[in-house]
C-alpha positions in Angstrom: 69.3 76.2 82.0 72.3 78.9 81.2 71.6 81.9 79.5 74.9 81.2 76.6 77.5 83.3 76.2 77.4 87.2 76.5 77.2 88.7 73.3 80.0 91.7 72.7 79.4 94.3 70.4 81.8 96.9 68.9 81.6 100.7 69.8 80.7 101.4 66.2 77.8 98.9 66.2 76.2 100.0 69.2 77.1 104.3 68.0 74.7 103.1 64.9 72.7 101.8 67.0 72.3 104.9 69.4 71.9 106.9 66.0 68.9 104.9 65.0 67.1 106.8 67.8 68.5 110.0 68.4 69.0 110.9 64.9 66.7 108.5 62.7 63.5 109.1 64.9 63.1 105.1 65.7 61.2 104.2 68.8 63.6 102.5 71.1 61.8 98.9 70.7 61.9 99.7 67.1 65.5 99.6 67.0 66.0 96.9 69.1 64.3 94.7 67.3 65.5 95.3 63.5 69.1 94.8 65.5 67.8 92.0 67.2 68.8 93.3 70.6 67.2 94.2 74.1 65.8 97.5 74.1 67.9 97.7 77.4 70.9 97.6 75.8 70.0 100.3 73.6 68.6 102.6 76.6 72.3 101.5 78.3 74.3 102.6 75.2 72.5 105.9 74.2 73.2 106.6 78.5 76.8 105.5 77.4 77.3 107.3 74.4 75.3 110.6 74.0 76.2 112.1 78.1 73.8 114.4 77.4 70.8 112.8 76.9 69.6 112.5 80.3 70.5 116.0 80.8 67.5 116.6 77.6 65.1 114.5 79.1 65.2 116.2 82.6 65.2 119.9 80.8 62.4 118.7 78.9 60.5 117.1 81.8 61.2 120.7 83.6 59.8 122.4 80.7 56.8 120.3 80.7 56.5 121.2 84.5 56.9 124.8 83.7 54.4 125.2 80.6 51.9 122.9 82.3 51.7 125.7 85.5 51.3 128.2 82.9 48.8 126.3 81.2 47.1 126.1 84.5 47.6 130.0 84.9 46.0 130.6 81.7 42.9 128.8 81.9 42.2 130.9 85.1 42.9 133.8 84.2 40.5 132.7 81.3 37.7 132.0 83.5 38.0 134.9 85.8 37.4 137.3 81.7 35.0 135.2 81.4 32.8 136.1 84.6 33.7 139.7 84.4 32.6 140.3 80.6 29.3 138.3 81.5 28.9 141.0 84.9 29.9 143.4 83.0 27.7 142.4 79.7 24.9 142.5 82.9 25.2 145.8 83.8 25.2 147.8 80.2 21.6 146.0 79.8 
């Protein structure tokens, strides 16, 4: 059983295609299937096509990273105001 023949499409179509995504807020299966293509093709063009995109999704996983730590920081810091207000809420009694 053969798979056909390899479909070929233009620079433009595949552009618009990218665009649906990156600039029309579609979910990648989304657009893929209103184009009635894989939504590996589409993950292959926008890598293609827009350089920078993996660039924005490894910033963005390092901001993630970074903000979760502080997160973690936070809530802490939290708990250890907590503890000292209720010793020191103690004491003025």
């Amino acid at each position: 059983m053969s798979k056909g023949k390899k479909k070929y499409y233009s620079r433009e179509f595949k552009e618009e295609a990218v665009k649906l995504v990156t600039e029309q807020g579609y979910r990648i299966s989304e657009a893929a299937n209103s184009l009635g293509v894989s939504e590996s093709a589409i993950r292959k063009w926008k890598g293609q096509l827009d350089p920078n995109s993996n660039n924005v999704d490894c910033n963005q996983h390092a901001e993630i990273q970074r903000l979760k730590k502080e997160v973690k920081r936070l809530r802490m810091e939290r708990e250890i105001l907590k503890k000292a207000a209720a010793f020191f809420a103690k004491e003025t009694l």
